[in-house]
C-alpha positions in Angstrom: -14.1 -15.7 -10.7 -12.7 -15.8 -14.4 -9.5 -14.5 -14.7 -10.1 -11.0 -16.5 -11.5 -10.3 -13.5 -9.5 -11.4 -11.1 -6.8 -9.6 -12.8 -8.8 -6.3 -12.5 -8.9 -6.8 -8.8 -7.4 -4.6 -6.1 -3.9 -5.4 -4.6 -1.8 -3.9 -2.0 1.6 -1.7 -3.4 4.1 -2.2 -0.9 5.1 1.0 1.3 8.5 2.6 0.7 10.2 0.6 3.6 8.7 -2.3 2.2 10.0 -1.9 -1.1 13.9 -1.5 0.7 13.6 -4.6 1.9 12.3 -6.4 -1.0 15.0 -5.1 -3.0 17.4 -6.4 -0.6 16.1 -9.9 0.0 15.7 -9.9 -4.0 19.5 -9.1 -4.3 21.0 -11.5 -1.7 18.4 -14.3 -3.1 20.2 -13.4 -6.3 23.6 -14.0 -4.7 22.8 -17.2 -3.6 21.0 -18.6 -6.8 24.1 -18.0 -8.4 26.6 -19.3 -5.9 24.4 -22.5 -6.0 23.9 -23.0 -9.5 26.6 -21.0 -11.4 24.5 -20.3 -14.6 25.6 -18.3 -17.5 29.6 -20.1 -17.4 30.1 -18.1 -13.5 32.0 -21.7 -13.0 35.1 -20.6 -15.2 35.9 -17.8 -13.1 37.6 -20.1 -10.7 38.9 -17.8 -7.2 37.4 -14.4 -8.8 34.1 -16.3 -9.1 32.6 -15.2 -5.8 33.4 -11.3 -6.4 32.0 -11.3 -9.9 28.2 -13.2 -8.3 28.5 -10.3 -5.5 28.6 -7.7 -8.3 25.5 -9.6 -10.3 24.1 -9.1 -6.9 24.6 -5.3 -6.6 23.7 -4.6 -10.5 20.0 -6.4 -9.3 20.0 -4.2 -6.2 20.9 -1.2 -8.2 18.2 -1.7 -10.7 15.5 -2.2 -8.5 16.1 0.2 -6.1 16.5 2.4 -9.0 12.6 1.6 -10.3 11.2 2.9 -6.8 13.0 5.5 -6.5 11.7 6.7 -9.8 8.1 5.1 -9.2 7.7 6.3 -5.7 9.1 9.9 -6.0 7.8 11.2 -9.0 4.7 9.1 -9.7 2.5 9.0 -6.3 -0.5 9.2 -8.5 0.4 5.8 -10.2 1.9 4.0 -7.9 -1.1 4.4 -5.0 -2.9 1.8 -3.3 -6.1 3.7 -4.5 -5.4 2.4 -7.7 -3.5 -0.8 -7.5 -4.6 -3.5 -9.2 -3.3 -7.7 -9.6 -3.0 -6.9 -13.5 -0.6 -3.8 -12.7 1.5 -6.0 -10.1 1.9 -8.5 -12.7 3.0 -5.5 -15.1 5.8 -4.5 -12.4 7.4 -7.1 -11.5 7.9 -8.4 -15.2 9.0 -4.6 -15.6 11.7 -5.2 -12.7 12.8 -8.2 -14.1 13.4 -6.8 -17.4 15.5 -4.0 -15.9 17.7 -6.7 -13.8 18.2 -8.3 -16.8 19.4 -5.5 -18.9 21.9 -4.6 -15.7 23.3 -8.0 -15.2 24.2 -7.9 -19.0 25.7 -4.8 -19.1 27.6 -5.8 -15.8 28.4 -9.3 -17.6 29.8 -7.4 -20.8 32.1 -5.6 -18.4 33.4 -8.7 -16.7 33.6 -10.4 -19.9 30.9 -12.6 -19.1 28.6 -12.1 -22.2 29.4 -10.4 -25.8 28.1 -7.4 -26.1 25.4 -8.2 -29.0 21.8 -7.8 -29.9 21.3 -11.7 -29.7 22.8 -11.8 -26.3 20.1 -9.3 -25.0 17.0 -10.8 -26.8 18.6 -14.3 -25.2 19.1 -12.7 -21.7 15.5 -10.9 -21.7 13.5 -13.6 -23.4 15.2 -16.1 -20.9 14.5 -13.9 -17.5 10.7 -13.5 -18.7 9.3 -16.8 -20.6 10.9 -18.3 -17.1 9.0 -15.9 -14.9 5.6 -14.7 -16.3 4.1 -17.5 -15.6 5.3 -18.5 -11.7 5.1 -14.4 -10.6 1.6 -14.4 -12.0 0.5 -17.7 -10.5 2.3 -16.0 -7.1 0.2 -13.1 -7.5 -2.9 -14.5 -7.9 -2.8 -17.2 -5.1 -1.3 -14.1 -2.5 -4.7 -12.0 -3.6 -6.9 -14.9 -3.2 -5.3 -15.6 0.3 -5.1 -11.7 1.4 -8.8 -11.6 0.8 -9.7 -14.2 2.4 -7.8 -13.7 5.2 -8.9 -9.6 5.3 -12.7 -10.6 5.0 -12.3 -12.7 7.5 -11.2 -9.9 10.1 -13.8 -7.8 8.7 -16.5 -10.3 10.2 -14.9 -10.6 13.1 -14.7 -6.6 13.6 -18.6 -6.6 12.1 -19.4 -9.4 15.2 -17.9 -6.1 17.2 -20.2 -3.4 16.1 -22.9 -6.0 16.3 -22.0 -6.4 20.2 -21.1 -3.1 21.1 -23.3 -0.7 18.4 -23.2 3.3 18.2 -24.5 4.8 20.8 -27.2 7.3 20.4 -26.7 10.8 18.7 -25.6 13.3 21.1 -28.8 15.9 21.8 -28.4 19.2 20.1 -26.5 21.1 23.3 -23.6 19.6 22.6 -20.2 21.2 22.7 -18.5 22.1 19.7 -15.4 20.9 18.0 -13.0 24.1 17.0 -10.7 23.2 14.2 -8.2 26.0 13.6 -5.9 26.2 10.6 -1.8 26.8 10.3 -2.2 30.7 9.9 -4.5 30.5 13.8 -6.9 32.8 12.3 -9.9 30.6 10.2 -11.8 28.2 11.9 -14.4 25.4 12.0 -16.7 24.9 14.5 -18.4 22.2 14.0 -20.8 19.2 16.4 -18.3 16.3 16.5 -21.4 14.2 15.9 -22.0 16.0 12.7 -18.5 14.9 11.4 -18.3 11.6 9.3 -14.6 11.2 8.4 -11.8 14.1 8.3 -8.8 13.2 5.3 -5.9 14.7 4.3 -5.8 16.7 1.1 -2.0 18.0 -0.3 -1.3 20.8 2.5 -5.6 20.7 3.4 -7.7 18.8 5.3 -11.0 17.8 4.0 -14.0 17.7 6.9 -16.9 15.3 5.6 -19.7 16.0 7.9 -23.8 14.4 7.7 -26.8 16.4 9.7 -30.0 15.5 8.5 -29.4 13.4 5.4 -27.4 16.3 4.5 -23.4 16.1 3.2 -21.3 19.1 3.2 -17.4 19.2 2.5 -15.5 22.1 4.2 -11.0 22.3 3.5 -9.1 23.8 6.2 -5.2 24.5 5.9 -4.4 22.0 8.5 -2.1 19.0 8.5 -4.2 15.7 9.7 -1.8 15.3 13.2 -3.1 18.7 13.6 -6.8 17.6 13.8 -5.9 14.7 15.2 -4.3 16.2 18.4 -7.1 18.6 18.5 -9.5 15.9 18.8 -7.5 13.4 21.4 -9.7 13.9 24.1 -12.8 13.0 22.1 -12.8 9.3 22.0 -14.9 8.6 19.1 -12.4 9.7 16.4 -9.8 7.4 15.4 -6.8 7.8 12.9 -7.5 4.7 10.7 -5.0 5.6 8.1 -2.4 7.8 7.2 -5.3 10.0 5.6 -7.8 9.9 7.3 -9.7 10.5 10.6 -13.1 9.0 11.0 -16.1 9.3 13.7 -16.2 6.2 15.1 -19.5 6.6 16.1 -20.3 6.3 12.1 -19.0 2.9 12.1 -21.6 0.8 10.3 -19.8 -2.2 9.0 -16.4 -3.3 8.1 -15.3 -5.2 4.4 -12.5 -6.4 3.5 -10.4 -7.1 0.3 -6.6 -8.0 -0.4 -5.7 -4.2 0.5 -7.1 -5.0 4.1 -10.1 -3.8 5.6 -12.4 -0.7 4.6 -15.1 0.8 6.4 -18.7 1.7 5.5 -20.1 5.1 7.9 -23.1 6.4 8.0 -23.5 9.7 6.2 -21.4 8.8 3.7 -20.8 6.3 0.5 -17.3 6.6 0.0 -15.5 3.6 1.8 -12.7 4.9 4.0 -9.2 2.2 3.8 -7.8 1.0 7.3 -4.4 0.6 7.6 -2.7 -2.9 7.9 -1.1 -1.7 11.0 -4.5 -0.2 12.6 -6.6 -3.4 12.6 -6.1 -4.4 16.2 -6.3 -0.7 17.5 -9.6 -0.1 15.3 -10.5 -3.6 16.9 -9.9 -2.5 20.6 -11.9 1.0 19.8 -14.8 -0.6 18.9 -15.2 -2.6 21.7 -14.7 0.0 24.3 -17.5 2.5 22.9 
């Protein structure tokens, strides 16, 4: 695969949580690079030393956590797996970096570690990306290749799965209906749960995708997903693969996978629906029981 691309590939965003704790280890790593190496003349500092290398440490924390914050809270649209890909990774983390190195200079002026001038920035930015574009996009690349592999590997195991244990037959046209009923308790869906493909969350909606007869219909109902989802415990055919979505497993007709992890393919339906790291082995077990 050229690297154009590969660089046009998708990529998993880290969750909230996630991000906390990269922005942690990224700090303390920074505390101990600097402790072990004493760049930028930390050595003259003699006993104050370890204080100032606590407060580059703090000024990195501050900055990144800063980014999320900003990323995650006011631009969801952006910054959504859905739309992830290794080229904006790449773009990110050289945009983290420059913002650590802007606060580590402003923290240096004010511990009279650097002067504040133009030449000191340009030296401090050009430094802190010519010496990381090249090993964070080599890291990239080599954790997509690796995360796809990996992924598609599990989706062939799950295919080997619905190979063993396939989808049983439709249910015959007596069968009980499924009543969805919104927040207010007054509208309703009544629907066959054979007829429904996948259920996903839409803002404070919940979109029901439902196939009879070649036929694809979309119907929104004011309803949280948990909602449906409780409604629909006792039916074990629909599983909650994802924060977003609630599928028929019954419509299960092959698994893929990429670096974002697995997604599935279901009959009556082309959109492909994502499976949650953290569902693979329960989406697994589901499978084999039906």
């Amino acid at each position: 695969m050229r690297l154009k691309d590969q660089l046009y590939q998708t990529f998993p965003i880290l969750t909230w949580g996630e991000a906390m704790k990269r922005d942690i280890f990224f700090a303390v790593f920074l505390i101990m690079f600097l402790l072990v190496f004493t760049p930028f003349g930390l050595d003259v500092f003699a006993y104050d030393r370890y204080y100032i290398i606590v407060g580059y440490g703090l000024a990195t924390y501050a900055s990144i956590l800063m980014n999320d914050t900003v990323a995650y809270g006011f631009f969801p649209t952006i910054f959504s797996e859905r739309n992830w890909k290794v080229y904006k990774q790449i773009l990110w983390a050289i945009w983290h970096l420059l913002c650590v190195g802007l606060a580590n200079l402003t923290y240096g002026v004010a511990v009279g570690a650097f002067p504040l001038t133009f030449l000191s920035f340009l030296k401090l930015e050009l430094y802190v990306v010519l010496c990381s574009i090249l090993p964070i996009t080599i890291v990239i690349l080599i954790r997509q290749n690796y995360l796809v592999r990996k992924n598609s590997a599990t989706a062939e195991s799950i295919n080997a799965e619905i190979h063993l244990h396939p989808n049983h037959p439709d249910v015959t046209p007596g069968e009980r209906l499924v009543v969805l009923t919104a927040e207010n308790n007054r509208d309703h869906l009544k629907i066959p749960p054979s007829d429904i493909v996948f259920i996903s969350a839409e803002e404070n909606y919940a979109e029901v995708v439902t196939e009879k007869e070649g036929k694809m219909s979309k119907q929104l109902i004011r309803s949280t997903l948990s909602r449906i989802e409780e409604t629909l415990k006792t039916n074990p055919a629909f599983f909650r693969c994802h924060r977003a979505y609630l599928v028929n497993t019954e419509r299960i007709v092959s698994v893929e996978g990429n670096s974002q992890g697995c997604r599935l393919h279901l009959n009556g339906t082309p959109e492909l629906i994502p499976v949650s790291r953290s569902k693979v082995r329960a989406l697994r077990e589901v499978i084999h029981d039906r």
